[in-house]
C-alpha positions in Angstrom: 142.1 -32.1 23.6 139.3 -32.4 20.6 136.9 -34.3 19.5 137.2 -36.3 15.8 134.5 -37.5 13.0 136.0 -38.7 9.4 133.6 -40.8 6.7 134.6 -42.1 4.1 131.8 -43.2 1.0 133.4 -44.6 -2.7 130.0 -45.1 -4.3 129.0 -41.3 -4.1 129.2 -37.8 -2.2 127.2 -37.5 1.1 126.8 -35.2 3.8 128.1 -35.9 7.4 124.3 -35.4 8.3 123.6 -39.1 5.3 126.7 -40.8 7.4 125.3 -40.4 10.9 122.0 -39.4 10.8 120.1 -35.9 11.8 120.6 -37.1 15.8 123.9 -37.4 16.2 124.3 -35.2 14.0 123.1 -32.8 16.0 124.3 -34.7 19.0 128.0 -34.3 17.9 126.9 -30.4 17.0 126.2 -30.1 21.0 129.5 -31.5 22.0 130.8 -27.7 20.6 129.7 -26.6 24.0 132.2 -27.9 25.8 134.9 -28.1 22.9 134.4 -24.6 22.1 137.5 -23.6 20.9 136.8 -23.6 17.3 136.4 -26.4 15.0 136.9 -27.3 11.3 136.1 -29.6 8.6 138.2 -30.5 5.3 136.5 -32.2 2.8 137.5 -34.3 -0.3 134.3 -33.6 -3.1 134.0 -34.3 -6.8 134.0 -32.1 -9.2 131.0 -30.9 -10.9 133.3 -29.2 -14.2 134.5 -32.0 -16.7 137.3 -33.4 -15.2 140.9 -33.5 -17.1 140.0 -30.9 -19.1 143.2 -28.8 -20.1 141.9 -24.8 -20.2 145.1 -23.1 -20.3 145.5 -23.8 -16.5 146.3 -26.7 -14.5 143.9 -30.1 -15.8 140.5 -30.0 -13.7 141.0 -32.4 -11.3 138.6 -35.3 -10.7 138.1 -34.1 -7.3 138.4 -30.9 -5.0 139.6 -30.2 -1.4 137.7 -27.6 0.4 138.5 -26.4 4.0 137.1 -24.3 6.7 138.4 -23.8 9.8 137.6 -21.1 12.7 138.0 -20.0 16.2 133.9 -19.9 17.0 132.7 -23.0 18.4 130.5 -25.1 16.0 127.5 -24.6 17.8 127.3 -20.9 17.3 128.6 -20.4 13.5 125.9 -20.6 11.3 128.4 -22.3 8.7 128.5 -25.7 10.5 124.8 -26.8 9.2 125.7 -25.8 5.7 129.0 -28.0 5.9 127.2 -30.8 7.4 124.9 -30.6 4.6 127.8 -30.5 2.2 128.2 -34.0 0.1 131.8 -35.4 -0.1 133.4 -38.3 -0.9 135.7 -38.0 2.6 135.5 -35.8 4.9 137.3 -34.8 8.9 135.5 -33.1 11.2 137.3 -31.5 14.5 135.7 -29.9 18.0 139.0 -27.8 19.3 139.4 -27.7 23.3 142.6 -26.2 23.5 145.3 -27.6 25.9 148.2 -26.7 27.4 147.9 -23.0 27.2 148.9 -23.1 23.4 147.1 -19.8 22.0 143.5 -20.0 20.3 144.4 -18.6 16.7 144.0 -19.6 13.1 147.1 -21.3 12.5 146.2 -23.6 15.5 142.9 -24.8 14.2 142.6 -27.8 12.5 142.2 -29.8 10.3 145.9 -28.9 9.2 146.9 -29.4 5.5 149.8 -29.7 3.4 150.8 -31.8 0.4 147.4 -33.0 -0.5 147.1 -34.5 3.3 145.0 -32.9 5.8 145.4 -34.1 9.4 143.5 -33.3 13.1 144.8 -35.0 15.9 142.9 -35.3 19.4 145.9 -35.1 22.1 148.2 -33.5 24.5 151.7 -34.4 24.2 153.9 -33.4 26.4 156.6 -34.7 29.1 155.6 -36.7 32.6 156.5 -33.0 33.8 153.5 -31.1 31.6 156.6 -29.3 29.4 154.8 -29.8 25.8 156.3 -30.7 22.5 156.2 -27.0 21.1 159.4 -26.9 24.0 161.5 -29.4 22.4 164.4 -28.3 19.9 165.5 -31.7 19.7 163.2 -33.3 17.0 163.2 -35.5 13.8 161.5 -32.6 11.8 163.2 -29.2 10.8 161.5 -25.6 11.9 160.9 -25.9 7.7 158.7 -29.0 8.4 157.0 -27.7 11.0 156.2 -24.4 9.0 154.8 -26.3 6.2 151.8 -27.4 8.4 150.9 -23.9 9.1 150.8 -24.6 12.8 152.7 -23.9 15.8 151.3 -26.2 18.2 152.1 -29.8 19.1 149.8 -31.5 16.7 151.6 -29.3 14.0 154.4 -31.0 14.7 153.1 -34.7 15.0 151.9 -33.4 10.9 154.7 -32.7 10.2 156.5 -35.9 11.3 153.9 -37.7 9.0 154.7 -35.5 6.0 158.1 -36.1 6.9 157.8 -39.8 6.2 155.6 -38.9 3.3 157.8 -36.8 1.8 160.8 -40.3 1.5 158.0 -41.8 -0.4 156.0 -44.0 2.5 152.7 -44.8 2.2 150.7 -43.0 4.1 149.2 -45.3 6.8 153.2 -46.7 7.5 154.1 -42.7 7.9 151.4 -42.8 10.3 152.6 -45.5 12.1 156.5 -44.5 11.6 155.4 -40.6 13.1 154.1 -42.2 16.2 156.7 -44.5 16.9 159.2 -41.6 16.7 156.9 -39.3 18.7 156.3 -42.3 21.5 160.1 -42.8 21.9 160.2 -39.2 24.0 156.5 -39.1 24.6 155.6 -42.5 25.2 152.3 -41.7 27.4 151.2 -39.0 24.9 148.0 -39.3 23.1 148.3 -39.5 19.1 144.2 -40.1 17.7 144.4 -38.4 14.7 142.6 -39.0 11.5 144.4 -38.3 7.9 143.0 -38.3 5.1 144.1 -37.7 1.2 142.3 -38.0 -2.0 142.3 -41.5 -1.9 142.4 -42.8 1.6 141.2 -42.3 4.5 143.5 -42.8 8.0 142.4 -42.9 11.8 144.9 -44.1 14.3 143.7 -45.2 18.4 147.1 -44.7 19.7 146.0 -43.3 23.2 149.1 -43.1 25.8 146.8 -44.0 28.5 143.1 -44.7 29.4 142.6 -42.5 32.6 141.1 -39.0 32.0 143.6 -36.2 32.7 142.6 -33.8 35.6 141.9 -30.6 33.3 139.3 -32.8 30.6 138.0 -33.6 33.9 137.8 -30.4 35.2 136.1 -29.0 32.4 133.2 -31.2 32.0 132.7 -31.0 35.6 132.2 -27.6 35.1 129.5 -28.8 32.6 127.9 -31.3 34.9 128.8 -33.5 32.2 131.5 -36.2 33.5 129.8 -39.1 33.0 130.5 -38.5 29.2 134.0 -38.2 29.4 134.3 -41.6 31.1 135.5 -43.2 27.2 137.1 -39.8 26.5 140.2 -42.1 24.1 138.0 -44.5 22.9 137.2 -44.1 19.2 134.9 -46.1 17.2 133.5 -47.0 13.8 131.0 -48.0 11.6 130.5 -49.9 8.6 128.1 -47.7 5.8 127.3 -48.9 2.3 130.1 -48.2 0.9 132.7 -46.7 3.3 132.9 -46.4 7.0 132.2 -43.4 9.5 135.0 -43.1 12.7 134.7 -41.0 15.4 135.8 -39.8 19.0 133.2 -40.8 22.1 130.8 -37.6 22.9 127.7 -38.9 21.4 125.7 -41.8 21.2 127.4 -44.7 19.3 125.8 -48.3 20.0 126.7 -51.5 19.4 123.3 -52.1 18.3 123.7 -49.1 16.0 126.8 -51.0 14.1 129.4 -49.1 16.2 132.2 -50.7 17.4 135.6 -50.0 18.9 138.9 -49.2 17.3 141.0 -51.2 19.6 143.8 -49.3 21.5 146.9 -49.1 18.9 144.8 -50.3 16.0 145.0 -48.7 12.7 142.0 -48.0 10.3 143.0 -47.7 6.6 140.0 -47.4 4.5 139.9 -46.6 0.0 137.8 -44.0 -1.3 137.9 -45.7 -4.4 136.2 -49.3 -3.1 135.1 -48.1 0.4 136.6 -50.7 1.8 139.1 -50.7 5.3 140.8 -52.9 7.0 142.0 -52.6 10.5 145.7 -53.7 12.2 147.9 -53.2 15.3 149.9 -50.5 14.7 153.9 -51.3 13.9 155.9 -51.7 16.8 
């Protein structure tokens, strides 16, 4: 179970630190302590070499995707203030807590990436009986699929049912929708939050199973004498920026009076890096 932060801005780079401001900022930094299994970030920036310049190489692209991901919680690795402080046009953020026993290494962390799409997904999803997806040979995706996210866990494969859709020439919000339906129709209680994002859009999807908080989320922050802020663990919520929009998992402060407001449960967010506008819709049946 993780935590997620995506912005989107079509005017210009900025940091996550211009999107959200130094306190929560910071306040999303401190959330590491409790989802300390790693985090990651993968960013969409522009260039700052002439772009479509043919050198001999591949044309220089108009923009760059950069990606860091690691096992050290954020708090502790000296790299998360430098990324913070990094300007892009979009940009996903993840907090790792890893769940059902699937293994804290590399290939697990996320943001994943493939095909120009990088994904991070905030769920568990697994049978009424705790048996997770990682169990399940009977799947729309091939073992190839899977191994083109680079994961091995359960949000690998969710990926890899979006790149699946992708890859017959979907859009990428209906993929979205079209890897969740097929995911729900075994794992209908199973949370699928994720945000996606490619060069030129930016995707979160509220598509929580349930609301209650399961007993090991619960557990842990307990431990932290923290419950009272898992209480809107699913929720996620955005806000509007000058040109482009900020989304992000509960954890730190986000109030109404602020400009934040909540993705409703199995809403879509679908917002353009190249006008920074969004729109929001239920998510197909």
């Amino acid at each position: 179970m993780c935590r997620l932060l995506g912005y989107l801005s079509a005017d210009s780079d900025i940091t996550l630190r211009d999107a959200i401001g130094s306190d929560q900022l910071d306040a999303f930094k401190e959330v590491s302590r409790i989802h300390n299994d790693g985090w990651g970030v993968d960013g969409i920036n522009t260039t700052h070499r002439a772009a479509h310049v043919k050198d001999g190489g591949a044309e220089s692209p108009e923009v760059f995707e950069s990606i860091y991901r690691t096992t050290e919680p954020a708090f502790l690795d000296h790299n998360f203030e430098s990324l913070a402080s990094t300007p892009a046009r979009s940009a996903i953020f993840h907090l790792r807590l890893a769940s059902s026993n699937l293994p804290l290494i590399p290939e697990n962390q996320q943001p994943f990436t493939a095909d120009g799409i990088s994904f991070a997904h905030n769920g568990d999803i697994s049978s009424e009986d705790g048996v997770n997806l990682v169990h399940n040979a009977d799947v729309l995706v091939t073992p190839y699929e899977i191994a083109q996210t680079g994961g091995k866990s359960d949000s690998a494969i969710y990926f890899a049912h979006i790149l699946h859709f992708t890859q017959l020439g979907h859009a990428l919000d209906v993929a979205v929708e079209e890897a969740i339906a097929a995911l729900r129709e075994q794992y209908k209680d199973s949370s699928y939050n994720c945000l996606v994002q490619t060069k030129t859009t930016l995707v979160c999807a509220n598509a929580a199973g349930h609301d209650y908080l399961a007993d090991r989320v619960a557990e842990v922050y307990d431990a932290y004498g923290q419950r009272e802020k898992a209480k809107d663990y699913r929720v996620i919520r955005y806000k509007a920026i000058p040109s482009g929009v900020v989304v992000a998992s509960s954890g730190f402060d986000q109030k109404e009076e602020d400009g934040w407001k909540e993705l409703p449960k199995n809403h879509i967010l679908v917002a353009d890096s190249a006008t920074g506008t969004f729109e929001i819709r239920p998510l197909a049946a």
